[in-house]
C-alpha positions in Angstrom: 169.3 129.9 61.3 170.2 127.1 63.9 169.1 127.0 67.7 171.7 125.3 69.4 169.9 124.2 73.0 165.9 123.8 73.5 164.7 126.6 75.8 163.3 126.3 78.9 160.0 127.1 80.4 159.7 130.4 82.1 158.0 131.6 85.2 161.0 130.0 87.8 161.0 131.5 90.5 163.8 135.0 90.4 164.1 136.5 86.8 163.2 133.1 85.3 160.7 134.3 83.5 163.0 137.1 81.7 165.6 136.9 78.8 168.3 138.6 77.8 168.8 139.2 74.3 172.3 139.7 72.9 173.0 140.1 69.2 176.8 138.9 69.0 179.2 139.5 66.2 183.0 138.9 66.5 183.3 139.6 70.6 184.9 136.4 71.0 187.4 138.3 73.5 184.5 139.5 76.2 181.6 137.7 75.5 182.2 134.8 78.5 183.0 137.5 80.4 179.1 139.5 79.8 177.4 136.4 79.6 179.4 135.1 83.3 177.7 138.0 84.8 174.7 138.1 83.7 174.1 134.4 84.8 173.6 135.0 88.7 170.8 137.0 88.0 169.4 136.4 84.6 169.4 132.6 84.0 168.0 132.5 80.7 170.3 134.0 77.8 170.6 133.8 74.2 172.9 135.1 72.3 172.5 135.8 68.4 175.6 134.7 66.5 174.9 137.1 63.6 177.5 135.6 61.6 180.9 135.7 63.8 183.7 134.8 61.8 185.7 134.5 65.3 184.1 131.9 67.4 181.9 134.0 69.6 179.2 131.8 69.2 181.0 128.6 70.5 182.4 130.8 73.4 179.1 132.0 74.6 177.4 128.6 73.9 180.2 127.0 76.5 180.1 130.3 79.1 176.3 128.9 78.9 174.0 130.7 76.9 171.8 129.5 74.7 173.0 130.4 70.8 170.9 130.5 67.8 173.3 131.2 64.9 172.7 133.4 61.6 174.9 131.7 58.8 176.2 135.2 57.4 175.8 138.7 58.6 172.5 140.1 58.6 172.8 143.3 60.7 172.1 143.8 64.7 168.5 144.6 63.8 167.8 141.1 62.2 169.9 139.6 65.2 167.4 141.6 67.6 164.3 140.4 65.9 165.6 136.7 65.1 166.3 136.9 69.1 162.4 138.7 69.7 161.3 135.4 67.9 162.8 132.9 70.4 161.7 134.7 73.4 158.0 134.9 72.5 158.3 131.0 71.2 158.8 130.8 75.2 156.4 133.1 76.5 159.1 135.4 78.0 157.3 137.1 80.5 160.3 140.0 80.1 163.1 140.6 77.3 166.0 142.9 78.1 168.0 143.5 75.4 171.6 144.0 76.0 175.0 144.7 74.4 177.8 141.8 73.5 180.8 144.3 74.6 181.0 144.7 77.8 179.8 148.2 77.9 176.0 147.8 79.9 175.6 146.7 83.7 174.0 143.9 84.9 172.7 146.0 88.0 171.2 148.3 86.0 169.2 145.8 83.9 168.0 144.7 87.0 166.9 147.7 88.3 165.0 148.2 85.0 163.4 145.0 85.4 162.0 146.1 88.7 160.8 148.7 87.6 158.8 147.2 84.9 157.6 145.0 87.6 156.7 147.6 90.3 155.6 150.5 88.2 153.5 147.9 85.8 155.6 149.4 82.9 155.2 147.8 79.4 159.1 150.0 78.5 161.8 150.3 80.1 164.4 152.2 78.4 167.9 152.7 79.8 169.2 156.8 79.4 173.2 157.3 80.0 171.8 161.2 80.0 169.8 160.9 83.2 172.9 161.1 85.4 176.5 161.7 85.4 178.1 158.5 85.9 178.8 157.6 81.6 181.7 158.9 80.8 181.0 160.1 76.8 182.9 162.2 74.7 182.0 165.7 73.5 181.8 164.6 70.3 179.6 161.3 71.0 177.6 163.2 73.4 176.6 165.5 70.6 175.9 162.8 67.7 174.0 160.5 70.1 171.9 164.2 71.4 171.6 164.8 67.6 170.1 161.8 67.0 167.6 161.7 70.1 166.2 165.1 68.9 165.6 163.4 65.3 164.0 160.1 67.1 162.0 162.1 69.1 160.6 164.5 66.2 159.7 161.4 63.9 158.2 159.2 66.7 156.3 161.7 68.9 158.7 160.5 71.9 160.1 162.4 75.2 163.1 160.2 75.5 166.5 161.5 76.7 168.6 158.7 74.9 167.2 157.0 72.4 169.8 154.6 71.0 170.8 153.2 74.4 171.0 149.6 73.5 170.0 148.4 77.4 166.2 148.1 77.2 163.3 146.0 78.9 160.1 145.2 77.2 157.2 143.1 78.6 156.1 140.5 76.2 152.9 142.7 74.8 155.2 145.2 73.8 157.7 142.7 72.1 154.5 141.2 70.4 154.3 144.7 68.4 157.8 144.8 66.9 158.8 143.3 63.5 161.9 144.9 63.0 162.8 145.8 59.6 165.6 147.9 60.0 168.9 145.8 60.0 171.4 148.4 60.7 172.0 151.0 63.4 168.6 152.9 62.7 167.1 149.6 64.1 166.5 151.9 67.4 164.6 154.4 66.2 162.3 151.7 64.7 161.9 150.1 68.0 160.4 153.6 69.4 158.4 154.1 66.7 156.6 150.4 67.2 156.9 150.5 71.0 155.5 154.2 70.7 152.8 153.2 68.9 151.3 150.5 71.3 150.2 153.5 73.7 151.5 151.4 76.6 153.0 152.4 79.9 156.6 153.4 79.3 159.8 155.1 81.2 163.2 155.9 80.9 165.7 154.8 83.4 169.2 155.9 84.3 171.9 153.4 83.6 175.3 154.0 83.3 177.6 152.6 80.2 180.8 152.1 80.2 183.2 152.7 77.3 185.9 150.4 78.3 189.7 150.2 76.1 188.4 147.1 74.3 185.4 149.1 72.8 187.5 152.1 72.2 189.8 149.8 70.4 187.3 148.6 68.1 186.4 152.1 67.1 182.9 151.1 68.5 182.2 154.0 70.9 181.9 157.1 68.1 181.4 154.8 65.1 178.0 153.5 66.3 176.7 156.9 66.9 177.9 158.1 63.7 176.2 155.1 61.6 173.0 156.0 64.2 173.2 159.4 62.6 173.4 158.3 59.2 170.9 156.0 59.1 168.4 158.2 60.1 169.4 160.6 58.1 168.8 158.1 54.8 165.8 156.7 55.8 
């Protein structure tokens, strides 16, 4: 893998000393458009080009992330952990992971992030089931329900939505996670590590928003499907 920028030192004042994480495969269309946002309040970004056969990685380096690139397609779990890597090379003080299209917040991730700071929280994971404001399918709702109730049998976890890919994790946490799972099931994983540390955790309510260009990809159901599959063959 390639890193395309040096990283800079955290603990500026503002979010300086957080990172958002963003595995990135072929969203050339949106990803300027995430990474624009995020900016204003998250100044340190890096997106994992895990492989993008579309230019997403050039596009997000010149909207003005940082890249590191994967050569070929490894899976959004290997783009998560290749991106855990660079964070704790900096001494992150905070990672929030968060999705390439379009479909998380930036207000919300900032509202997790002060709540890891106020409520000394080591977890912060984001729940589209706490409220009413995601607009999900029957069908999703059920899969992505489905797959909670396995999660939270095999981990020992109370959480409402496990899969939500909007999470914040201190860098203690983040030391405990070598993720081995490169495919959906990569979630449950995380629970399973962060569960394991015994430290401070929470769910928070964030909405998602499953927008035409998500729908288009056939990203919306098909993600909780392969969820569901995965952890059904692990």
């Amino acid at each position: 893998m390639t890193s395309s920028q040096p990283g800079r030192i955290s603990g500026i004042p503002g979010n300086g000393d957080v990172w958002v994480v963003i595995p990135l495969y072929n969203e050339a269309p949106v990803i300027a458009e995430v990474i624009r946002g995020l900016l204003p309040a998250f100044p340190n970004v890096v997106c994992i080009d895990d492989g993008s056969r579309d230019g997403s990685g050039e596009v997000a380096r010149a909207a003005g992330a940082r890249v590191v690139t994967h050569p070929i397609n490894l899976g959004q779990g290997a783009a998560l952990q290749t991106g855990f890597e660079y964070v704790l090379e900096r001494r992150g003080r905070y990672t929030v992971t968060f999705d390439a299209d379009g479909q998380h917040r930036v207000e919300d991730a900032e509202a997790m992030v002060d709540r890891a700071r106020t409520d000394d929280l080591a977890i912060v994971f984001g729940s589209r089931f706490l409220d009413k404001r995601t607009k999900a399918g029957l069908l999703k709702r059920i899969v992505l329900k489905t797959a909670t109730t396995v999660t939270n049998w095999s981990t020992r976890t109370k959480l409402t939505d496990a899969h939500n890919g909007l999470r914040v994790i201190r860098e203690d946490a983040l030391r405990a996670i070598k993720l081995r799972q490169d495919r959906m099931a990569h979630g449950t994983e995380i629970v399973v590590k962060l569960g394991r540390t015994g430290l401070p955790y929470a769910e928070h309510p964030v909405e998602v928003l499953y927008t035409d260009y998500s729908k288009a990809k056939g990203q919306s159901l098909l993600n909780s499907v392969n969820i569901l599959i995965d952890l059904m063959i692990r």
